[in-house]
C-alpha positions in Angstrom: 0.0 0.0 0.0 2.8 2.6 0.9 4.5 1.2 -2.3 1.5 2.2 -4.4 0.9 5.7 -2.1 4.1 7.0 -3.0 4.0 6.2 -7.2 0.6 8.1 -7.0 2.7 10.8 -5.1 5.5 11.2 -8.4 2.8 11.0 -10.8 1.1 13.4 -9.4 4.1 15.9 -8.8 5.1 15.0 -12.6 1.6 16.1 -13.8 1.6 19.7 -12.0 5.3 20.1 -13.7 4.0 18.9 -17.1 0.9 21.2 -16.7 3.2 24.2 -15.6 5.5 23.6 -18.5 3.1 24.1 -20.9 1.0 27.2 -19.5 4.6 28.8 -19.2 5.0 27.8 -22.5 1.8 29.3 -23.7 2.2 32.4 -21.4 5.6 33.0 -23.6 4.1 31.9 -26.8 1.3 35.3 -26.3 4.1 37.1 -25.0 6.2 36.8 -28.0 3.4 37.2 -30.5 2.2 40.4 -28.4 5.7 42.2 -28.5 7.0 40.0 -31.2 8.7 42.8 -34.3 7.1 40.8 -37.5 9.3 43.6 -39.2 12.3 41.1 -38.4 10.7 38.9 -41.5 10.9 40.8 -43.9 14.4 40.1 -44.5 13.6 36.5 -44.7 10.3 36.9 -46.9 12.1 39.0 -49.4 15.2 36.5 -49.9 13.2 33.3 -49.5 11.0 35.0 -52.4 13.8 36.1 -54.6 15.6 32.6 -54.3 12.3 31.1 -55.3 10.8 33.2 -58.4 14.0 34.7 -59.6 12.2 37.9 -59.3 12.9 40.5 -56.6 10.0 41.6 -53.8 10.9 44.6 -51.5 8.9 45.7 -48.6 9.5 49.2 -47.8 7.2 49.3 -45.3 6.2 47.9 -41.9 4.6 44.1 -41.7 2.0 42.8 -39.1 0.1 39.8 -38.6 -3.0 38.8 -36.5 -2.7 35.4 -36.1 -5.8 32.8 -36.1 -6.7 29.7 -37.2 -6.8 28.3 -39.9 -7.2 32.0 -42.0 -4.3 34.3 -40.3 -4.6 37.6 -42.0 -1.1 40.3 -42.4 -0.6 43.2 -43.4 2.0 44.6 -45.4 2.8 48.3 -46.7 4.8 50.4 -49.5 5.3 46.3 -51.7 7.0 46.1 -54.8 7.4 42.8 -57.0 9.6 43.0 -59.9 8.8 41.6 -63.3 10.7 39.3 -65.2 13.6 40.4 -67.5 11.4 40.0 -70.9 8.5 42.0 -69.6 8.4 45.5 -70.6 7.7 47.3 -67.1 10.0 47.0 -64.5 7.5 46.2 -61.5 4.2 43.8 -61.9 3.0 45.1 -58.3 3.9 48.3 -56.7 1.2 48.5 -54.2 0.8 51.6 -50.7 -0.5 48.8 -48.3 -2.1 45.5 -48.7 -4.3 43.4 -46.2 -4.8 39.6 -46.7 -5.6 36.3 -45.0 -4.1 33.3 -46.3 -5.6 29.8 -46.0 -2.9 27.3 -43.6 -4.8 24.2 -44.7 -4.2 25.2 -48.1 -0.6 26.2 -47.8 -0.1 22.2 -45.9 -0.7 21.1 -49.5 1.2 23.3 -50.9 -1.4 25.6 -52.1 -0.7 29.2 -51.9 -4.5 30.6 -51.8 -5.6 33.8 -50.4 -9.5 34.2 -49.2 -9.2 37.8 -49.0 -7.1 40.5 -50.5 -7.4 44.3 -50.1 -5.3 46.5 -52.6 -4.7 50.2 -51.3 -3.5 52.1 -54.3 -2.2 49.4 -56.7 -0.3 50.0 -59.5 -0.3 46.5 -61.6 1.3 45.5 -64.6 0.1 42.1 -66.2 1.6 40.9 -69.5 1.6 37.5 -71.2 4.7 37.3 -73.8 4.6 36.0 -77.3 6.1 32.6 -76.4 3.4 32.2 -73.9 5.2 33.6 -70.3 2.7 35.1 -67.9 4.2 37.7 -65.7 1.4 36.2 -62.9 3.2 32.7 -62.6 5.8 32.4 -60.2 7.9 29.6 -61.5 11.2 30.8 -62.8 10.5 30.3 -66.4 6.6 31.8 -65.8 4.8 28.7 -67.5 3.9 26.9 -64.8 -0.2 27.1 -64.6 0.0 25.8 -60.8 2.8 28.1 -59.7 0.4 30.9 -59.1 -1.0 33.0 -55.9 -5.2 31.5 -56.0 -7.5 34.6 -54.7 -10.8 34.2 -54.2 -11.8 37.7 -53.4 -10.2 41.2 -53.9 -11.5 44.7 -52.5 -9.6 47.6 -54.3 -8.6 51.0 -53.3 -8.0 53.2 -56.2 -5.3 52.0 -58.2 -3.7 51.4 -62.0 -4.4 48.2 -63.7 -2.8 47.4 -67.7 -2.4 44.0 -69.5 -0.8 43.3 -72.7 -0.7 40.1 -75.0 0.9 40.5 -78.3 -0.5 37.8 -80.1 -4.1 38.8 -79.3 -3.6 42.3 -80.2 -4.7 43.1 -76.8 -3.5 46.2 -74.9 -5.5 48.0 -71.8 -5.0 50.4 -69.0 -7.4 50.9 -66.9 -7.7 53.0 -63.6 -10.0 52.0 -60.9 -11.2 54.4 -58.0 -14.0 53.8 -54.8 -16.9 55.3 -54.5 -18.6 55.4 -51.1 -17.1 54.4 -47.6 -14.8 50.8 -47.7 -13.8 49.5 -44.6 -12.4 46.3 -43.9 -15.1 43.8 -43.5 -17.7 45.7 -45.4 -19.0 46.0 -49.1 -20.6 49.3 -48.9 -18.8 51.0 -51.6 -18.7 50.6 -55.0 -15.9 50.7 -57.5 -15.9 53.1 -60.5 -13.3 52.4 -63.8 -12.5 53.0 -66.8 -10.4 51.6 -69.8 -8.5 52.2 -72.6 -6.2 50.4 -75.4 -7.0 47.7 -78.1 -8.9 44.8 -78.3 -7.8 42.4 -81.0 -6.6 45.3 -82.8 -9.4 47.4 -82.1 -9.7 50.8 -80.6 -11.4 49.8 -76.9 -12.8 52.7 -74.5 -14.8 51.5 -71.4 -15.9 53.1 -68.6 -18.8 51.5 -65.6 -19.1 50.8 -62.0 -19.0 47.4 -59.9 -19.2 45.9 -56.4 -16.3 46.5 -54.1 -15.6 42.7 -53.9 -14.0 41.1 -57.0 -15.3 37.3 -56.8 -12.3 36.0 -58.6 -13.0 32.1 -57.7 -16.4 31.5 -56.3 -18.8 30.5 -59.0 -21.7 31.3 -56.8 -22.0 34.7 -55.9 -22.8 36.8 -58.8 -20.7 40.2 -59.4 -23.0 43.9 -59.8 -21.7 45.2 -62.8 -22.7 48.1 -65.3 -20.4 49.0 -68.3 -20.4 51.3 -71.5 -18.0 50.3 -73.8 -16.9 50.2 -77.7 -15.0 48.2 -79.4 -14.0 49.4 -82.9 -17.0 50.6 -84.4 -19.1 48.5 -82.0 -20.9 49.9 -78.9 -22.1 47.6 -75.8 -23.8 49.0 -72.9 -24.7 45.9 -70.6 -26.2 46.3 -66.6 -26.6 43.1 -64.4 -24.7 40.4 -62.8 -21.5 38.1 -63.6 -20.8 35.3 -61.2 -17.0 33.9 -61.6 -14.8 36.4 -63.1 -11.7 34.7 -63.8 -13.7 31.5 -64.7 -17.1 32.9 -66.0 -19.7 30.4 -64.9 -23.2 32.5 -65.5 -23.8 35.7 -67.4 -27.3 38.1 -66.8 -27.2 41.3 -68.3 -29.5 43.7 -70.2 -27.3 44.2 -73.2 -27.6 47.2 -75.8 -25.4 46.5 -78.8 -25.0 48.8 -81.4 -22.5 48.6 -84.5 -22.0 49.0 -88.6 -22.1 45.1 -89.4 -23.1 42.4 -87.3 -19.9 40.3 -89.1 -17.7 43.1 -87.1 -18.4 40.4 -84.0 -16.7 38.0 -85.0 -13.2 38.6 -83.5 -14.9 39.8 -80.5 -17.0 36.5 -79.9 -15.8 34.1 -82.4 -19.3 33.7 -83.5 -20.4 34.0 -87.3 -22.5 36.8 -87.8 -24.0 37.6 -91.7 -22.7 41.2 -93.2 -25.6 43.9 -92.6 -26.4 47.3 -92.6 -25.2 49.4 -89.4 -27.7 47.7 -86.5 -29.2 48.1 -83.0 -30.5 45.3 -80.9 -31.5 45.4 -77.2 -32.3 42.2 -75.2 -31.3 39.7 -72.2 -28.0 38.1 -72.6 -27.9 34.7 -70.2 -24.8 32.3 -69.9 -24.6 29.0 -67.9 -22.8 25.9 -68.2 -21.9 25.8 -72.2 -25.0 28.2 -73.6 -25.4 31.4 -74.5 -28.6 33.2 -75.1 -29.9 36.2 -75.9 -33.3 36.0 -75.6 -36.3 38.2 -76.2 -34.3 40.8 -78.3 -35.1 44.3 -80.3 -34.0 46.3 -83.0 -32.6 46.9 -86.4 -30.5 46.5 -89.1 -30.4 48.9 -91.8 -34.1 50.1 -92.2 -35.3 46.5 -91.0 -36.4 46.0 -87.9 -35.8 42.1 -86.3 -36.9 40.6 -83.2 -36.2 37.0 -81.7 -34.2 34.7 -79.7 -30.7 33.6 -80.7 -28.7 30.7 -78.3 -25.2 29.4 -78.8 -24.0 26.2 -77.4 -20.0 25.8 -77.0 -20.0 22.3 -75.9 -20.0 20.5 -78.8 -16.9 20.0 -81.9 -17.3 23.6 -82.7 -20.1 26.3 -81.6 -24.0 25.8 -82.7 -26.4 28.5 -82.9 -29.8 27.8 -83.0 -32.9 31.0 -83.3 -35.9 32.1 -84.5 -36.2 35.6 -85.9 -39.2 37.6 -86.7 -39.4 40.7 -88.9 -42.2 43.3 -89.1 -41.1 45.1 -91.9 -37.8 44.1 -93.7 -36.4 46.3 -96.3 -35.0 44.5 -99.1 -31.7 46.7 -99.1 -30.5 45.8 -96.2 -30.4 41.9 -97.4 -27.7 43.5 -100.0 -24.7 42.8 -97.7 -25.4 39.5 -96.4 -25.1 38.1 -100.5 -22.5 40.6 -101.2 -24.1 43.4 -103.0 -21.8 46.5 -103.0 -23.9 49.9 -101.7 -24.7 52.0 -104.2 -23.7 49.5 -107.1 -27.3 49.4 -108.7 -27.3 53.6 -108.9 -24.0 53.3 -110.4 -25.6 50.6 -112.6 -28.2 53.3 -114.1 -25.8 55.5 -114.7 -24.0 53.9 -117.3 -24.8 55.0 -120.6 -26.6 52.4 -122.8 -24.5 51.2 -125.4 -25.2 51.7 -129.1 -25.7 48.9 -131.6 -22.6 46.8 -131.9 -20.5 48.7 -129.4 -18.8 45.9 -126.8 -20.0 46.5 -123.5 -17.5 47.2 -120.7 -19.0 47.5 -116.5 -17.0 49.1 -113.7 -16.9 46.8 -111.0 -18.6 49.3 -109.5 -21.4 49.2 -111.8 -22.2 45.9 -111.7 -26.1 44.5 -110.9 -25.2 41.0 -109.6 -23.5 40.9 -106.2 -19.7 40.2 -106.3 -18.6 40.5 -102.7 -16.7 37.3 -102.1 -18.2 35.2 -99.1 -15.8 35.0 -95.8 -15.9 31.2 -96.2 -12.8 31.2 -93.9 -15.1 31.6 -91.3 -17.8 29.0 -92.1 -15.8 26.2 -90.4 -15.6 28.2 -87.0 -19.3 26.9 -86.2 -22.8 25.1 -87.2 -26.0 26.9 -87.2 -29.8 26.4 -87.7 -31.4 29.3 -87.7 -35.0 30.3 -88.7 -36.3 33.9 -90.3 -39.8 35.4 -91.3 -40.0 38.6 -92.4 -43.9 39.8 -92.5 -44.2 42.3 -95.2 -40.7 43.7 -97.5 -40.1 47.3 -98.1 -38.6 47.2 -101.7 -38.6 48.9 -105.2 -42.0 50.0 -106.4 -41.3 47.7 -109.4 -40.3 44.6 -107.4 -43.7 42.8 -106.1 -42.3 41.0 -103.0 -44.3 40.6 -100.7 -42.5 38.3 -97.5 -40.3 36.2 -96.7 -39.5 32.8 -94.8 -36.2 31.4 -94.8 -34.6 28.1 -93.2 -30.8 28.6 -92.8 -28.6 25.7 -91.9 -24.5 25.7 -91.5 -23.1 22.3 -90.9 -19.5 21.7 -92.0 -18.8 24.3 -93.4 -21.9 23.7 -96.2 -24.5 26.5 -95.9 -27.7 25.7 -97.1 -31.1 28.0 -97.6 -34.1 25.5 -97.4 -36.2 26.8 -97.9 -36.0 30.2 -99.3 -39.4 31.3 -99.7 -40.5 34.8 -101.3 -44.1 35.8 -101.7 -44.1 37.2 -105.2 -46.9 38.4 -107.4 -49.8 37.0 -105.6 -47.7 33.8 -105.6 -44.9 32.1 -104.5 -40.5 31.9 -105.1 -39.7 28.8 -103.4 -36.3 28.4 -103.3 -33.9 25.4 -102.0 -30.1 26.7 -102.4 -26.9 25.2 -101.3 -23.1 26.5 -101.1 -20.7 24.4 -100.4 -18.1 25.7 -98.5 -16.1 23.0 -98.2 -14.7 23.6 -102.0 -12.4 26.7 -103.2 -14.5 28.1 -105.0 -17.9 27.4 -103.6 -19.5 24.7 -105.2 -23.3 26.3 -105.5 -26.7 24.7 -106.5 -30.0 26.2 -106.7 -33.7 24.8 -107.7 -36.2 27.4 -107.5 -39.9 26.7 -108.3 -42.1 29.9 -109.2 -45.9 28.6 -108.5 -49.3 30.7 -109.4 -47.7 34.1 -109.9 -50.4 36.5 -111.1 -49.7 38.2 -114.4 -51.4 41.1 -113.3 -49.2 42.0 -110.2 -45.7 40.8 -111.9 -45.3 44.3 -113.1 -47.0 46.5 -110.7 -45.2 49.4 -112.5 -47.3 49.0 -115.7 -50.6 50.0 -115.9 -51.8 47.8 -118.6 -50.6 45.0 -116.8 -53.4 45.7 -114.3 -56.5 44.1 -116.7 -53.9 40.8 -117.4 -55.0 37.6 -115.8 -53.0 34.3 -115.6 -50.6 32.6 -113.5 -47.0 32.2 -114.1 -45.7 28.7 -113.0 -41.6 27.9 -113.5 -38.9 26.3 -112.2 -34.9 27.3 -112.2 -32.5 24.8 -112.0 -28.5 25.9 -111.5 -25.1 24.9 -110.9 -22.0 27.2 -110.6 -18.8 27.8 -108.9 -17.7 30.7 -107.3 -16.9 32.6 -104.1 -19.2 35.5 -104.5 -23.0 35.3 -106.3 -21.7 37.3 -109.4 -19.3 34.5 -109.8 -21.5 31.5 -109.2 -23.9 32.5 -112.1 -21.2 33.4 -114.5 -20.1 29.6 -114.5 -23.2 28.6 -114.4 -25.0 25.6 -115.8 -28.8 24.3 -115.7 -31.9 25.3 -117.3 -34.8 28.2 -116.7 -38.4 27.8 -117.7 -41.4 29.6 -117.2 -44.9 28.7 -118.5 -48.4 31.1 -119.1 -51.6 28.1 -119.9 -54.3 30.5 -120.6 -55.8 33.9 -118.8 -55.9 37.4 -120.3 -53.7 40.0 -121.5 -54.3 43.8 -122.1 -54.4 43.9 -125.9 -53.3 47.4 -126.0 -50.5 45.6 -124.5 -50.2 43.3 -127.2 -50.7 45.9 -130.3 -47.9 47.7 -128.8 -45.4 45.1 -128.7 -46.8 43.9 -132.5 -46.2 48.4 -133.7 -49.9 47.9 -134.8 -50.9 51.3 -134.8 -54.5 50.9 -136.7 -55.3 48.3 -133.8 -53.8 50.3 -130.9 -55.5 53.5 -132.4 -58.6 51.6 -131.9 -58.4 50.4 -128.9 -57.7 53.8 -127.5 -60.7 55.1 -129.1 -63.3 52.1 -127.5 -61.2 51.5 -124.6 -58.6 48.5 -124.0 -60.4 44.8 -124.2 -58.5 41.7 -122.7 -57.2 38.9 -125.1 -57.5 35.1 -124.5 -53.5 34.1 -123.8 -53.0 30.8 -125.6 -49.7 30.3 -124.0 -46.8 31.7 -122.7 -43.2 29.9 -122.5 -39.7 30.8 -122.2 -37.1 28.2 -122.0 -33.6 28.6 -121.6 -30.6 26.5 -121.1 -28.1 27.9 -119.3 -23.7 26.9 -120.3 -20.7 28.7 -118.7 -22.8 31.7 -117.6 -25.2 32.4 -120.8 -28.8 31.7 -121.0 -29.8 30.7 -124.5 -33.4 30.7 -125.6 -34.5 27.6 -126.7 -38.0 28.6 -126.9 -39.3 32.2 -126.0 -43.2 32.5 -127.2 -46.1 34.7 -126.0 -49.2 33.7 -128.4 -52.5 35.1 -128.1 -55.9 34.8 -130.4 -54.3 38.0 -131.8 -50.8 37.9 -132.1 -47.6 35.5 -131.8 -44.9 36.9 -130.2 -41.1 35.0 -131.0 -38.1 35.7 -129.3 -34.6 34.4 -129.4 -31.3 35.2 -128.2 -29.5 35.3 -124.9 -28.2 36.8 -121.8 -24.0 36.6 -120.5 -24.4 36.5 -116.7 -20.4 36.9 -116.6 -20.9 40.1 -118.8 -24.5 41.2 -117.4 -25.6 42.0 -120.9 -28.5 41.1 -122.7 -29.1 40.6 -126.3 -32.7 39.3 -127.4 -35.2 39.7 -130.5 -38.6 39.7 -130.1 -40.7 39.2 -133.4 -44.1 40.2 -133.4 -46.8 38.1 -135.6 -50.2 39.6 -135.6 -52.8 36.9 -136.7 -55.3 39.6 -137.6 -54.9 41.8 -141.1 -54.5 45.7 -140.0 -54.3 48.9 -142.3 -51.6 50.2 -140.8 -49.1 48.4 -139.1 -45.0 49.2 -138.4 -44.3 45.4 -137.6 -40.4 44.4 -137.2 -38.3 43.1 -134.8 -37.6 44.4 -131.2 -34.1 44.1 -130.5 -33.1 44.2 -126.1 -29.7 44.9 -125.8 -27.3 46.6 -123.1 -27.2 45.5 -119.7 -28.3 43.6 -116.9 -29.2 47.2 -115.2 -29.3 49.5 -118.0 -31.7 47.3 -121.2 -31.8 49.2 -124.6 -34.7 48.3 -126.3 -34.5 49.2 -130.4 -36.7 48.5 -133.7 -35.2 47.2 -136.1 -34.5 50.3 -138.2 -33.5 48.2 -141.3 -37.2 46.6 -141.6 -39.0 49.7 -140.3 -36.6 51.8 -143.3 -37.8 49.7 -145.8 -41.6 49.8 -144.5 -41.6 53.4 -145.1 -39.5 53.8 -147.8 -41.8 52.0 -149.8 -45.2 54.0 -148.6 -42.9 57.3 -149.2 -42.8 56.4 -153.3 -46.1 54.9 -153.8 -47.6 57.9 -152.0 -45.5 59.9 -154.7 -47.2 57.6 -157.0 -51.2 57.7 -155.5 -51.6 58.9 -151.8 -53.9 55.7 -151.1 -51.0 53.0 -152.0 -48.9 54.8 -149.6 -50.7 52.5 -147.2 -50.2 49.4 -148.9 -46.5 48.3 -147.2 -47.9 49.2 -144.0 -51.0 47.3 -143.8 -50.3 43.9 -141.4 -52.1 40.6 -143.9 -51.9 39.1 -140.5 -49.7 35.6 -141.4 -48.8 35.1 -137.8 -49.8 31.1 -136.7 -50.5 29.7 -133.6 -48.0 28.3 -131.8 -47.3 24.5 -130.6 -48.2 25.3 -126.8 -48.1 21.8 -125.6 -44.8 20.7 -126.9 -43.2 24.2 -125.8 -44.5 23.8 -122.5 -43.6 20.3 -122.6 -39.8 20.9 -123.1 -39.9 23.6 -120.5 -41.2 21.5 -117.6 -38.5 19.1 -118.6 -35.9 18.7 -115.5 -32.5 20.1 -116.0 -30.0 17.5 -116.8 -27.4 16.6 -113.9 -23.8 17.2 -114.2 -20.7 16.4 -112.6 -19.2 19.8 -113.9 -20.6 23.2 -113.1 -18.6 24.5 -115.9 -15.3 25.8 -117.5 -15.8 29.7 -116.8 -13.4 29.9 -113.8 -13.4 32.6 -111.3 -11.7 36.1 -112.1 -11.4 38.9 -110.1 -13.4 42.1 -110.6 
């Protein structure tokens, strides 16, 4: 028992020195981090940096610590970090004070993340090299992605911010000043900036306002932010919320976007955008996970106004873009760009003199009707796209009768295909089912078009004898061609065109016209204009290397037959057809001949033939000399026009096109 009494004694005596140890120990541990210099590290920091990055960090001021676990927080003022030799500025960091906490369960795994950071007066310098160096890694050679400080959140006090990257074309300083009371701990104020520089080569000038607390890492809390800002010649303003700054993981803003071309977005987004007329749009723009949306937008292009929903998902091989677009009133101008019609070419077109009989035609690129802009195809392998557009009613030339539009565009491999392509036209239909294939240099086109129950009368709204006409126009257009721009395509082109008129009405004033009968046309004038019974209309025309030929080119009536021949050079934009007139009815005084159309695509010449009509007269000029009354006697019309072979004409222009493997040995030439 005394044997057992006495152990218990020692241990107990052992425990009160064990205890006393360590509550001295703790007593000195407070003492020394109470009076403890933290200034007496910086020598330590400094080297233990230097040997580390190779770069040199100097604090000029004093250091402090308040020490808690696991998230100790220091303070540090009047910091410099150098940059790297290849950087252009001396300093990445020079910096008046800064407050942070550090994570210690991080730094165990040899994580270097701060929680919190507050910059007082920073002066920054970011700058990624052409070989791919970032000044913000910390290895020695700066291309190590986990050799870098992680920090979640940042609360800035005035300060300097620029970044540079050669390759992008990227170049920005910015300047950042608080707005409101900031104290540690608190998010009351706001910060104010504003930027300048280039963005992929592009003029950049922002200026807005955010919250106090960058978010750098958390993907949860979103980020206030309002900014104006233009970017060559396009202008964003954008208000709302951005939740992971460094890693974006959700977008909501109301976004404003203004600009000259919607193509102009393309470095800026990487998204193909069609060519258009200077634009406007104002919508929601939402971003989570791989989509982007902007939904429920407003505004307008050219003279146009559109409306819809466009999203674009980045998870796939390359970007898809799916939407649906709605247009009120579209204005056929401003389609122009998107199939690369130069501005102002058709004006220039009208201005050219017609040319005379004979006289080779030469057009000034600038002059020309059919759209030679080359198509961007460089771009069509950057993304897919299905995209849907209905345009309600067209603003367009008085003598154009469109009247909407519906249109099915789809961009898969780099093949963009229109189908449909649907234009109400004439009381009628244009449908249209196009394909360019992008995968080819040059484009590798096709287009079948199908013209159903166009009304005669509306076809030419600018005529008013065209008004009492009745019939339907029904057709098809079947094409080939090669080429980067539409000007191109057609003057390679191969297939066949026909159009077809089975009965209806025509003004027969109209028709006497055309046919010079002037006893007919006299009459009708006097007892007012009286329809005639249309037999048949047909023009057929294969189409080789870029010139329609006329295989068959008829308009016959119960009065008169109306041939035509001859073609038209799509590569030239000229024309060059005869029309002869065949009245079936005898008239006293008639100055029939042929009709020749000549000149250009946007400038047609239409001439009698002055050779027949010379002859006509000549001979009424000497038998007047001889009796007045056989003066008349050339010019009366003993009406030996015959009815034409409707069914076989319209026959061979129903007949499909035939299929090639070639699309023709026109090649390409620059304007």
């Amino acid at each position: 028992m005394k044997s057992n009494g006495q152990s218990f004694m020692v241990l107990r005596r052992l425990l009160k020195w064990v205890g006393g140890f360590l509550l001295v120990t703790i007593v000195l541990i407070v003492l020394i981090i109470a009076f403890f210099n933290w200034n007496w590290l910086r020598g330590p920091i400094e080297r233990m940096t230097t040997e580390k990055t190779g770069r040199q960090l100097v604090i000029n001021g004093d250091l402090s610590a308040h020490l808690a676990w696991p998230r100790p927080s220091f303070r540090a003022e009047r910091i410099t970090f150098a940059n790297p030799p290849w950087a252009k500025e001396k300093q990445m960091v020079a910096v008046e004070g800064v407050e942070f906490t550090i994570d210690l369960s991080e730094l165990l795994m040899k994580n270097v993340v701060l929680p919190e950071v507050r910059l007082e007066r920073p002066v920054v310098f970011l700058e990624q090299s052409a070989d791919g160096r970032k000044n913000w890694l910390l290895d020695r050679d700066q291309k190590d992605e986990d050799s870098r400080i992680q920090i979640d959140h940042i609360l800035l006090d005035n300060g300097r911010f620029s970044y540079d990257d050669p390759v992008k074309m990227i170049s920005i300083q910015s300047e950042i000043s608080t707005q409101g009371e900031q104290k540690a701990g608190t998010a009351k104020a706001s910060i104010v900036f504003s930027a300048k520089g280039q963005y992929q080569g592009l003029p950049l000038a922002a200026h807005g306002t955010g919250g106090p607390v960058l978010a750098l890492r958390d993907e949860t809390m979103p980020y206030p932010l309002k900014i104006d800002a233009t970017i060559g010649n396009t202008a964003a303003q954008a208000d709302g919320t951005i939740t992971g700054l460094t890693k974006i993981s959700a977008i909501d803003l109301n976004l404003v976007l203004r600009g000259d071309s919607l193509a102009d977005l393309f470095p800026l987004i990487g998204i193909v955008l069609p060519e258009t007329p200077a634009y406007s749009t104002k919508g929601r723009l939402m971003h989570s996970e791989h989509k982007w949306r902007y939904e429920n937008f407003g505004g307008k292009t050219g003279k146009s106004d559109i409306a819809g929903t466009l999203q674009v998902d980045t998870g796939g091989k390359r970007p898809f873009m799916q939407g649906e677009l709605v247009s009120k009133l579209l204005d056929l101008a401003d389609l122009g760009p998107l199939i690369g019609a130069r501005q102002g070419s058709l004006a220039e077109a009208a201005k050219q003199p017609a040319p005379s009989s004979g006289q080779t035609t030469i057009i000034s690129a600038k002059a020309r009707v059919l759209p030679d802009e080359p198509f961007n195809t460089d771009r069509w392998s950057t993304m897919d796209a299905d995209v849907k557009l209905r345009a309600k009613s067209i603003r367009r030339a008085k003598a154009l009768p469109i009247e909407d539009l519906v249109v099915h565009l789809k961009l898969r491999d780099s093949v963009l295909t229109l189908n449909p392509l649907n234009f109400g036209l004439a009381g009628g239909d244009l449908i249209a089912v196009v394909s360019l294939d992008g995968q080819k240099d040059p484009i590798r086109a096709h287009a079948k078009v199908q013209a159903k129950k166009l009304l005669l009368g509306k076809l030419f709204p600018t005529v008013d004898l065209s008004k009492s006409s009745i019939g339907q126009i029904n057709g098809a257009f079947d094409l080939t061609g090669e080429g980067n721009s539409v000007a191109h395509m057609l003057a390679t082109s191969n297939g066949k065109l026909g159009l077809v008129i089975a009965g209806g009405e025509i003004s027969n004033e109209m028709v006497e016209i055309i046919g010079l009968d002037l006893w007919e046309w006299l009459r009708f004038k006097m007892k007012g204009d009286q329809p005639t019974q249309i037999r048949c209309g047909v023009a057929d025309f294969g189409v080789k290397n870029g010139v329609m030929a006329a295989n068959a080119l008829v308009l016959d009536t119960v009065d008169t037959n109306i041939g035509g021949a001859g073609t038209i050079d799509f590569g030239k934009e000229t024309l060059d057809l005869t029309l002869n007139p065949q009245p079936k009815d005898k008239s006293p005084v008639s100055l029939r001949g042929l009709i020749h159309i000549r000149g250009t695509l946007a400038n047609p010449d239409v001439q009698l033939d002055k050779v027949k009509l010379a002859e006509r007269g000549l001979g009424a000029i000497l038998l007047g000399i001889v009796n007045p009354l056989l003066a008349l006697i050339p010019l009366i019309e003993t009406g030996p026009g015959l009815d034409s072979d409707c069914g076989r004409l319209i026959q061979k222009a129903q007949e499909p096109a035939p299929h090639k493997t070639a699309v023709g040995s026109r090649r390409e030439s620059k304007p």
